[in-house]
VOBA-1610 file (N, C-alpha, C; in pm, whole numbers, padded with zeros to 5 digits, always signed):
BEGIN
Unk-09396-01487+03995Unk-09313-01602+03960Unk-09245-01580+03826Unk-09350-01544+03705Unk-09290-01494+03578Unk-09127-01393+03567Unk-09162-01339+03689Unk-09015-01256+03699Unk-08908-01296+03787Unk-08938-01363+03857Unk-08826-01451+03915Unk-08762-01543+03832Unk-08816-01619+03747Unk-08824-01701+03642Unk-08691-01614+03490Unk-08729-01546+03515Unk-08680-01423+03395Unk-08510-01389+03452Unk-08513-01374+03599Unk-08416-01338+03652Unk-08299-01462+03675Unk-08374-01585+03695Unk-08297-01669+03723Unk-08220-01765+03625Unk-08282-01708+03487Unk-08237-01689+03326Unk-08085-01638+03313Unk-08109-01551+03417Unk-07962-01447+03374Unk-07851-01466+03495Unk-07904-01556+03604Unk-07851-01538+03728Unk-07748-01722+03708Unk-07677-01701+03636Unk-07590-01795+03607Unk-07448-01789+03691Unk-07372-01920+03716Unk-07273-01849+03806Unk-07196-01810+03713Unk-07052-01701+03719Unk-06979-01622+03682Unk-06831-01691+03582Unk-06820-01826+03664Unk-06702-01856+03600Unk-06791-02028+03546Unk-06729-02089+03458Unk-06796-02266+03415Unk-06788-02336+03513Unk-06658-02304+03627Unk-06639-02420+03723Unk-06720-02447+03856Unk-06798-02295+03852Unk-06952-02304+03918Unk-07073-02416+03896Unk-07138-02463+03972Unk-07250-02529+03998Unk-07339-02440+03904Unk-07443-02481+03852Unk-07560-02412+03861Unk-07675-02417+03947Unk-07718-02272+04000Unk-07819-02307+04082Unk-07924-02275+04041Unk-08048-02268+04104Unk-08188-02244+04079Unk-08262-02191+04151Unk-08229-02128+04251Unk-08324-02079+04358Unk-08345-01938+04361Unk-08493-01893+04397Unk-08567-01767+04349Unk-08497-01675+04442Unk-08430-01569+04343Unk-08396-01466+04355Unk-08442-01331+04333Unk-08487-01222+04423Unk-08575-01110+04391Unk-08500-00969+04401Unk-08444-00887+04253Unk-08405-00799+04234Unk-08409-00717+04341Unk-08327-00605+04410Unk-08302-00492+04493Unk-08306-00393+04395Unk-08453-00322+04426Unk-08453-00218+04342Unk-08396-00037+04394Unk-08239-00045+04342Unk-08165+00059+04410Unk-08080+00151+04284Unk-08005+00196+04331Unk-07906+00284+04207Unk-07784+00161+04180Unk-07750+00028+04225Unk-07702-00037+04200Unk-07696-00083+04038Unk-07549-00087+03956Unk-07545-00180+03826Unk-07580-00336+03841Unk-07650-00381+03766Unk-07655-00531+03751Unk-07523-00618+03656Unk-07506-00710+03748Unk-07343-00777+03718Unk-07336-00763+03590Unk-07252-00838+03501Unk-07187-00815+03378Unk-07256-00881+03313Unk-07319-00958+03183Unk-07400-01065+03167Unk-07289-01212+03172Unk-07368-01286+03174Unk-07355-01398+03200Unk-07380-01536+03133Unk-07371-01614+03142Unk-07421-01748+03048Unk-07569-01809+03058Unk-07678-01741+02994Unk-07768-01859+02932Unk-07765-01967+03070Unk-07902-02043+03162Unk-07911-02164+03196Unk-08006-02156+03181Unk-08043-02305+03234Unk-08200-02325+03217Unk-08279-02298+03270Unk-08414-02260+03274Unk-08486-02223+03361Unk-08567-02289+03461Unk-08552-02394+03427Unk-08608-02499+03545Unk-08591-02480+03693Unk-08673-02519+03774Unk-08664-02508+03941Unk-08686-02652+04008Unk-08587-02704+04116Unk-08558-02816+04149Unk-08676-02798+04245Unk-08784-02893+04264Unk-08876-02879+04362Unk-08792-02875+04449Unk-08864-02778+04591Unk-08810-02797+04762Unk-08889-02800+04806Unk-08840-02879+04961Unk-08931-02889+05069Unk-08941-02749+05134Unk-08968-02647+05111Unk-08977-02520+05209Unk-09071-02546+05329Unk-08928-02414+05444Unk-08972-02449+05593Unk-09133-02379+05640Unk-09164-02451+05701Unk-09302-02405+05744Unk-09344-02304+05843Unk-09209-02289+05871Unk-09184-02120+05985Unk-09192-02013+05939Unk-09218-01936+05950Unk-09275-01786+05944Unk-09151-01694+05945Unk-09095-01724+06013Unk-08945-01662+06024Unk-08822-01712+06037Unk-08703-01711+06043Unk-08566-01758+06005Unk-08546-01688+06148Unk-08475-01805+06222Unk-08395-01794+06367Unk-08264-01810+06335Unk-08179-01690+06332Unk-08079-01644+06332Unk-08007-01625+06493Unk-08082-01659+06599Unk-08011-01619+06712Unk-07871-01691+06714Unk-07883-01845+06739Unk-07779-01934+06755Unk-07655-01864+06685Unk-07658-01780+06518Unk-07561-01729+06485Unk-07482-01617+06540Unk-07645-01528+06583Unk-07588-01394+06673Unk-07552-01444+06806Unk-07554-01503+06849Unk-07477-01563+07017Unk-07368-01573+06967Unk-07308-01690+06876Unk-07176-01742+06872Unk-07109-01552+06805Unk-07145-01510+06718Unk-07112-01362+06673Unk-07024-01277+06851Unk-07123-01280+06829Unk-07118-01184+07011Unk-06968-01248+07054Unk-06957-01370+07087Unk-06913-01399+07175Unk-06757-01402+07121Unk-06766-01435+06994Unk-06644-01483+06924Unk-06563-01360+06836Unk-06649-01258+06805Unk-06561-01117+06712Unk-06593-01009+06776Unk-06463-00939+06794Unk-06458-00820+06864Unk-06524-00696+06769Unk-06531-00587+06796Unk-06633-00438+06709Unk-06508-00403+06626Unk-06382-00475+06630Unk-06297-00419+06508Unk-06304-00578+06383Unk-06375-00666+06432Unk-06406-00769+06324Unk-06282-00881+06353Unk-06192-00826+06475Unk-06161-00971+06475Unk-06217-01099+06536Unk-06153-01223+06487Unk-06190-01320+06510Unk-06159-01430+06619Unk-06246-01469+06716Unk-06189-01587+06795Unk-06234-01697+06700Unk-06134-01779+06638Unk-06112-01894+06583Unk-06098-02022+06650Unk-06050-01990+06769Unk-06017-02093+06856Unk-06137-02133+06952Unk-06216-02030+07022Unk-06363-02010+07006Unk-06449-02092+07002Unk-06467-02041+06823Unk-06559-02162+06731Unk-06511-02244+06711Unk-06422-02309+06719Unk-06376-02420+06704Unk-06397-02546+06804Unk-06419-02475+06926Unk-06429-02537+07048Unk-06611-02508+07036Unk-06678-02469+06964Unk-06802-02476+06963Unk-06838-02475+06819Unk-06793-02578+06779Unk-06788-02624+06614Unk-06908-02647+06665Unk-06955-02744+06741Unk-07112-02789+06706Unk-07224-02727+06719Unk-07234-02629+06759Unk-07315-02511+06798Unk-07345-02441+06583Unk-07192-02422+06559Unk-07184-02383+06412Unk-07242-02478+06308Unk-07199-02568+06373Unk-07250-02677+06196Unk-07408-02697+06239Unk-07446-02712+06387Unk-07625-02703+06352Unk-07655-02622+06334Unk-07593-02467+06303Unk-07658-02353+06247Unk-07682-02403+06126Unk-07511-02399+06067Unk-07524-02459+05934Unk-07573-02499+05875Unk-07637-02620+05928Unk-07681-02739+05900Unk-07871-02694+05891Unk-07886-02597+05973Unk-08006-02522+05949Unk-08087-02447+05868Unk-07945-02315+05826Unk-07962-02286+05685Unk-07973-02363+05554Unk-07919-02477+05560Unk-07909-02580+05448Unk-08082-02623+05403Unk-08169-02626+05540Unk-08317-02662+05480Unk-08328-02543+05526Unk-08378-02437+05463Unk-08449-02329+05508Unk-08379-02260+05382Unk-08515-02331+05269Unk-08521-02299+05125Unk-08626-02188+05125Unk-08540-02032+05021Unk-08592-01952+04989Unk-08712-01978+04888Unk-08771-01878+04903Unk-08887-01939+04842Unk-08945-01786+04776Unk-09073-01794+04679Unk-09070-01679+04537Unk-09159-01558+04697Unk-09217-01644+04838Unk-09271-01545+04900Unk-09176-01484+04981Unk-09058-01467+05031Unk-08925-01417+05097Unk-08952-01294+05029Unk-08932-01169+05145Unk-08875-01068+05126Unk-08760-01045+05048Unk-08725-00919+04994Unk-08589-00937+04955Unk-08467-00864+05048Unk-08553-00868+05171Unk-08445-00829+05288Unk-08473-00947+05357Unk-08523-01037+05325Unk-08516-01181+05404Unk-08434-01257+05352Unk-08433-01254+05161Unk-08302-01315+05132Unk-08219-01285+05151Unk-08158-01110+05128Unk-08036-01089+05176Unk-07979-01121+05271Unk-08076-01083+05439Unk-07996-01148+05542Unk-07936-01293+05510Unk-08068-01394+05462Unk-08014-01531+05451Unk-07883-01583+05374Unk-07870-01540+05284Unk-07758-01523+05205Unk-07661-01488+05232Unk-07637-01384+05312Unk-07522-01279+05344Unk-07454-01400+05495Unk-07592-01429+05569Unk-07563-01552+05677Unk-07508-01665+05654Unk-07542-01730+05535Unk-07547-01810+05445Unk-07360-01823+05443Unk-07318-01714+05358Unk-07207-01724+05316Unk-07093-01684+05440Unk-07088-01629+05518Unk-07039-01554+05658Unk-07032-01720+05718Unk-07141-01771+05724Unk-07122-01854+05822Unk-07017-02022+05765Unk-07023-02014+05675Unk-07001-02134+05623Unk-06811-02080+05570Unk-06762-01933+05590Unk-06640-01912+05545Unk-06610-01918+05756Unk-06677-01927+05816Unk-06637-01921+05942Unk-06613-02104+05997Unk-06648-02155+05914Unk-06675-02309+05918Unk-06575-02363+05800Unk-06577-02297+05702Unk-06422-02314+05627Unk-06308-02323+05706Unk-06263-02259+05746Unk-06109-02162+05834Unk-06125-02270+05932Unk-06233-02322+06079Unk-06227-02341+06139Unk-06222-02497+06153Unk-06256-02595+06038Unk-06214-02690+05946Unk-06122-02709+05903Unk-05987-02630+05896Unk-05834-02601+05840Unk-05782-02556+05929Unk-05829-02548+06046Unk-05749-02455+06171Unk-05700-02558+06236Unk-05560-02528+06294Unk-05470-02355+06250Unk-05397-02345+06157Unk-05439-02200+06080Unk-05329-02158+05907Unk-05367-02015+05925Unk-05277-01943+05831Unk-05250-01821+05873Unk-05309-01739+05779Unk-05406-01832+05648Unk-05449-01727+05563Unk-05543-01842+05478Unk-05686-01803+05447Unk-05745-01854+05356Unk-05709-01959+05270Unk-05583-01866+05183Unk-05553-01922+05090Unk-05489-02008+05096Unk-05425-02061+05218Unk-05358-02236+05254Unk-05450-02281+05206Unk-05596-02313+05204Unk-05693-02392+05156Unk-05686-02396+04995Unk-05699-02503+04935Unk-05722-02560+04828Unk-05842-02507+04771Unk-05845-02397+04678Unk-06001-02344+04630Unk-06098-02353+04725Unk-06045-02208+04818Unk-06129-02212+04897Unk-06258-02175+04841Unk-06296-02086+04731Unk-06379-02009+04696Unk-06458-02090+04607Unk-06423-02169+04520Unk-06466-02214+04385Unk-06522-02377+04421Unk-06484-02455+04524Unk-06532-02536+04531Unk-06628-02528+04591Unk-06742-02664+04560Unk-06870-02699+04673Unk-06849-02731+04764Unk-06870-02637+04882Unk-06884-02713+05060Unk-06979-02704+05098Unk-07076-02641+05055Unk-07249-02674+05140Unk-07366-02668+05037Unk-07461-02663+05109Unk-07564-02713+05037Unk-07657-02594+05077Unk-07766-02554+04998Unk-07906-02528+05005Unk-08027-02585+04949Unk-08077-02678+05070Unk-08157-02792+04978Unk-08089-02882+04931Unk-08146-02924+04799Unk-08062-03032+04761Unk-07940-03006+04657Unk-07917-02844+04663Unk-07823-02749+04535Unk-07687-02748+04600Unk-07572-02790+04558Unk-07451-02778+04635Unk-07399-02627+04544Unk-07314-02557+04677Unk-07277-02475+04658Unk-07111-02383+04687Unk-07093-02367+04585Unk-06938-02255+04651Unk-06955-02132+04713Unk-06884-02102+04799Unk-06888-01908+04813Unk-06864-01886+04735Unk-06773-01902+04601Unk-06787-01801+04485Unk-06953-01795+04390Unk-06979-01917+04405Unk-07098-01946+04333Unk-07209-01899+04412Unk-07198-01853+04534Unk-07327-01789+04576Unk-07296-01615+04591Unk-07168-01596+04575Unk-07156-01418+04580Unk-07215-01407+04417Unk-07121-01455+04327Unk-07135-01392+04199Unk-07263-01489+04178Unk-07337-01593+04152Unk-07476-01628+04130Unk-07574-01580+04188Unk-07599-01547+04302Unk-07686-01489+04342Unk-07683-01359+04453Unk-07555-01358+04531Unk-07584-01232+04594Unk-07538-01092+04467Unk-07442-01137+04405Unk-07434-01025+04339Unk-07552-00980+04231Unk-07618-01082+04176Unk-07740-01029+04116Unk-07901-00964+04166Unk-07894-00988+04273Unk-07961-00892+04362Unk-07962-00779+04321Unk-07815-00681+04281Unk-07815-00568+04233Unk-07812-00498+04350Unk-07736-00536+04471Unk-07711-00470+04582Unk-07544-00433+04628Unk-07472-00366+04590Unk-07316-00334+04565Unk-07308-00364+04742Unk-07379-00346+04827Unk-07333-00320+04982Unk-07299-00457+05048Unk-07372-00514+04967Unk-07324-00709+04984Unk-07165-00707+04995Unk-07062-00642+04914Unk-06965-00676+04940Unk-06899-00656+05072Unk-06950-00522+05125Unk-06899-00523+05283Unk-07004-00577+05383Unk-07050-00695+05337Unk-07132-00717+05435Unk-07063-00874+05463Unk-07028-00948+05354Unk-06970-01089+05343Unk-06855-01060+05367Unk-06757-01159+05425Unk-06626-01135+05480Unk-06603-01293+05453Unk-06457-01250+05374Unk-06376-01359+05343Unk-06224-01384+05465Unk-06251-01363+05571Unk-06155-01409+05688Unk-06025-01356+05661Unk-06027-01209+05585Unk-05863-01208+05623Unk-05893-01016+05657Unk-05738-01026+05668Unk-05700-00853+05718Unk-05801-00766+05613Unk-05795-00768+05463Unk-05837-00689+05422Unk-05960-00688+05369Unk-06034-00799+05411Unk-06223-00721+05393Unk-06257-00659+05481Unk-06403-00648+05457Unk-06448-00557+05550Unk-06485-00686+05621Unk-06467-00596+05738Unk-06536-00659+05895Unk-06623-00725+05912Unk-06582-00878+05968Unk-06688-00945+06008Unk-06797-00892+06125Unk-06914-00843+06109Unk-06996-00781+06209Unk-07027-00889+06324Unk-07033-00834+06437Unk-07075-00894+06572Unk-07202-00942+06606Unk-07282-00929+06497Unk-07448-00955+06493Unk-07468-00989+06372Unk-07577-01096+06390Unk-07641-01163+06290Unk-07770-01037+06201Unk-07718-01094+06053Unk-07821-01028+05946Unk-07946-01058+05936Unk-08045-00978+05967Unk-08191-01043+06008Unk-08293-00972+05860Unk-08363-00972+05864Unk-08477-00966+05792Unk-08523-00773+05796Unk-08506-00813+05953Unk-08483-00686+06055Unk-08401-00532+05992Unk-08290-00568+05991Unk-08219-00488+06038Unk-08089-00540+05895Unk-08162-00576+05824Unk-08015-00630+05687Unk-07981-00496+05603Unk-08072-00413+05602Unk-08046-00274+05524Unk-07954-00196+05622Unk-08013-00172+05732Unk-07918-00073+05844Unk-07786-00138+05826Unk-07754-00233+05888Unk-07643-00307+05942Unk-07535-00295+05723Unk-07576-00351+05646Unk-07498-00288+05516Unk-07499-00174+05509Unk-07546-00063+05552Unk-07522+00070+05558Unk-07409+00103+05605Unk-07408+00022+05751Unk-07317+00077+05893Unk-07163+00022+05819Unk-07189-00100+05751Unk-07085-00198+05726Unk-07008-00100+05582Unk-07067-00075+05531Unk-07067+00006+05384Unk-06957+00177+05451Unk-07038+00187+05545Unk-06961+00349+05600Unk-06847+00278+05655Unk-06814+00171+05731Unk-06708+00170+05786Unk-06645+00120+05735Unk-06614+00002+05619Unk-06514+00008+05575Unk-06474+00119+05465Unk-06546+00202+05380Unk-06501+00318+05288Unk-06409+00427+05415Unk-06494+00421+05527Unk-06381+00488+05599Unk-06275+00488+05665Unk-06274+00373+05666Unk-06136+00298+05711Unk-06017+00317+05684Unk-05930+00373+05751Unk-05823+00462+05669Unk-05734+00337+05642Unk-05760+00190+05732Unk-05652+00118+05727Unk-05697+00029+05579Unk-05785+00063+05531Unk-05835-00027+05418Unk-05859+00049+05263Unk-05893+00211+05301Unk-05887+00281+05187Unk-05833+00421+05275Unk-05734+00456+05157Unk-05654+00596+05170Unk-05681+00738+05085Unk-05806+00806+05183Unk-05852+00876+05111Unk-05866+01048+05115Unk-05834+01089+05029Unk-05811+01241+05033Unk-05903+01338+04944Unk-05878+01435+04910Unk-05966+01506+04821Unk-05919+01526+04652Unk-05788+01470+04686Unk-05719+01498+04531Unk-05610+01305+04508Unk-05605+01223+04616Unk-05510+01136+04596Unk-05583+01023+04693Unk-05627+00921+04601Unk-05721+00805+04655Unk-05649+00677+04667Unk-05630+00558+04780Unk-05557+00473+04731Unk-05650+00395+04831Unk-05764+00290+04714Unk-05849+00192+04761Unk-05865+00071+04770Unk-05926+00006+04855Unk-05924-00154+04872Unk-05936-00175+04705Unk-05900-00318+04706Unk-05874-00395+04522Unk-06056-00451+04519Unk-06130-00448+04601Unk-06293-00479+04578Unk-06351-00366+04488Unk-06281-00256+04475Unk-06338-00202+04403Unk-06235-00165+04280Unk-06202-00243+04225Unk-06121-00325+04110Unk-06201-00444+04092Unk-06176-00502+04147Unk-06220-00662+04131Unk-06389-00671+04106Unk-06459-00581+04168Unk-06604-00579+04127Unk-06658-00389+04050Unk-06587-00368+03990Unk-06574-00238+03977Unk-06774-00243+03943Unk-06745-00331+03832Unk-06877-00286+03794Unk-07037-00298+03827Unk-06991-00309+03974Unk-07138-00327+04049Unk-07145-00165+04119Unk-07068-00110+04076Unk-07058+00032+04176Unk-07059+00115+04043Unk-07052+00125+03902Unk-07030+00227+03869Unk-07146+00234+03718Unk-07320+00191+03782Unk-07379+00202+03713Unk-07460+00352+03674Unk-07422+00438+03771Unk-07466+00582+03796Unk-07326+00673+03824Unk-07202+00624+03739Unk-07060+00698+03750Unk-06992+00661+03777Unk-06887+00728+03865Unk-06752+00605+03891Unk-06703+00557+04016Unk-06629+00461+04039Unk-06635+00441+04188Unk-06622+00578+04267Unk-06505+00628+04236Unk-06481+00738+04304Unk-06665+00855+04319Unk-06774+00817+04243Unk-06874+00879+04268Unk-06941+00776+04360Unk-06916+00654+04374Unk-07000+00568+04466Unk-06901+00565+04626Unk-06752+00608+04597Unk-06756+00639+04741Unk-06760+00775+04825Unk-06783+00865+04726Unk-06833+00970+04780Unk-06974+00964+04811Unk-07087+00881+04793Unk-07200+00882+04862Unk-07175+00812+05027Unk-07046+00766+05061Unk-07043+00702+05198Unk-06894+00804+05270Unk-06806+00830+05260Unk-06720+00855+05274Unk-06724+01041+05308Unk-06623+01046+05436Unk-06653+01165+05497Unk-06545+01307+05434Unk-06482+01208+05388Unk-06421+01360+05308Unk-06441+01313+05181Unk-06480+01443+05081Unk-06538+01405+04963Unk-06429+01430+04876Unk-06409+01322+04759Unk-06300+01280+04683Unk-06316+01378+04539Unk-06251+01445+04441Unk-06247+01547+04316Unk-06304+01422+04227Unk-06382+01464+04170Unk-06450+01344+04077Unk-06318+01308+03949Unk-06236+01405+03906Unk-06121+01332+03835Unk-05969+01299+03904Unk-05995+01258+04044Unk-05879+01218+04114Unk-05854+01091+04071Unk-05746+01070+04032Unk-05691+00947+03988Unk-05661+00815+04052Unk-05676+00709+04076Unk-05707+00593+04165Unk-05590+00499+04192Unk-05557+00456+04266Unk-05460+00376+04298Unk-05483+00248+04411Unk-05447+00155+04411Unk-05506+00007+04480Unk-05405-00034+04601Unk-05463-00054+04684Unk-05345-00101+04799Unk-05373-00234+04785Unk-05270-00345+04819Unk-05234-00465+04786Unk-05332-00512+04813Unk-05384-00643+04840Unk-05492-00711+04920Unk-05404-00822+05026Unk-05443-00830+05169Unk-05350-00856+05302Unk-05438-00997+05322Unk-05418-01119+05255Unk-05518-01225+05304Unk-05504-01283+05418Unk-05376-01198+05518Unk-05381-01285+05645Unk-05508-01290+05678Unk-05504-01421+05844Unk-05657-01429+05858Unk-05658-01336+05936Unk-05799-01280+05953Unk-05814-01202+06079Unk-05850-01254+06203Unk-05756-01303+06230Unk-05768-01372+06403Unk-05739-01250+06521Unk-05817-01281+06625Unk-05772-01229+06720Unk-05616-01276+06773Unk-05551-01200+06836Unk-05391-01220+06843Unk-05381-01314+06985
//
């Protein structure tokens, strides 16, 4: 507890217009940098009712998954929409099914990574039909759900707590609904299988020629690795963190260049 306690010291959200949260978060001990520092909160913990189940039922998410995104990550929107209610009692599921200091830390990740996936799939489909995220009014920064009794943003749960995990693969694992993240996966993040599946997710978008343009002397990469540079370059430089995934290997002083970022949504056509 003493070190959860310690962690959740530093695990502040990223920008002021964040919530603060409080819920026990347990370091990923990997070659990953830990985020940038952050602001001082308090250390206090909001009592919860934690669930009395043994395990987190993720199916309901992996059915609607299956049924609704194709293996290139697009999206039936129209779909879920027509089975909004199927989504919001997921939703509405994760909301009590408070982490707790005994959770794995491949039990939080899945939950988290589900957590945020599911509730940007419940964003879009709440505003549908629009042709890009960003029609929405702060989509990122405002509170739309809850864990427990803690309201929360997707920005405030990537940079508060998934990014302090100290797990860089989180970023291709969460998908913000447009052309240029990585792929929304067709299966739910389990407890199971949350390391494999960020692996698989991690290789395919670095290899993605339609998302990073990559050679041995002339690199031109998604803006995530700009925008979070410094969760990837605690053991060197990006260009050394995508040569641990990436099939042709990049000159460690090849010079870097950013392809735009495409926020259409990724709908199926």
């Amino acid at each position: 507890m003493k070190n959860l306690i310690v962690l959740l010291s530093v695990a502040s959200i990223a920008f002021s217009c964040f919530s603060s949260q409080g819920l026990p978060v347990k370091q990923v001990k990997n070659n990953a940098e830990k985020p940038a520092p952050q602001k001082k909160r308090d250390t206090d913990i909001a009592p919860y009712k934690t669930s009395t189940k043994s395990d987190l039922d993720h199916s309901e998410w992996n059915t609607l998954l299956k049924k609704y995104v194709t293996k290139n990550g697009d999206v039936n929107y129209k779909g879920f929409k027509n089975e909004s209610e199927k989504l919001n009692t997921y939703v509405s599921y994760l909301e009590h099914q408070i982490p707790t200091e005994a959770w794995s830390v491949n039990k939080q990740l899945a939950y988290f990574i589900n957590v945020y996936n599911a509730n940007t799939i419940k964003l879009i489909i709440d505003n549908y039909p629009l042709k890009s995220i960003k029609d929405i009014s702060s989509p990122w920064k405002k509170d739309r759900f809850k864990i427990g009794d803690k309201d929360f943003s997707l920005a405030g749960l990537e940079n508060g707590i998934l990014r302090t995990m100290n797990e860089p693969r989180i970023h291709f694992a969460i998908n913000c609904a447009s052309t240029s993240c990585p792929k929304l996966l067709s299966e739910a993040y389990t407890e199971a299988n949350v390391l494999e599946l960020m692996e698989k997710a991690t290789k395919e978008f670095i290899n993605n020629s339609a998302k990073n343009e990559l050679s041995s002397n002339k690199v031109k990469i998604s803006e995530i690795f700009k925008w979070y540079k410094s969760d990837f370059t605690e053991n060197g430089s990006v260009i050394d963190y995508i040569n641990l995934y990436s099939t042709i290997k990049i000159n460690a002083e090849t010079s870097v260049d950013y392809i735009d970022y495409d926020w259409s949504l990724n709908a199926q056509n």
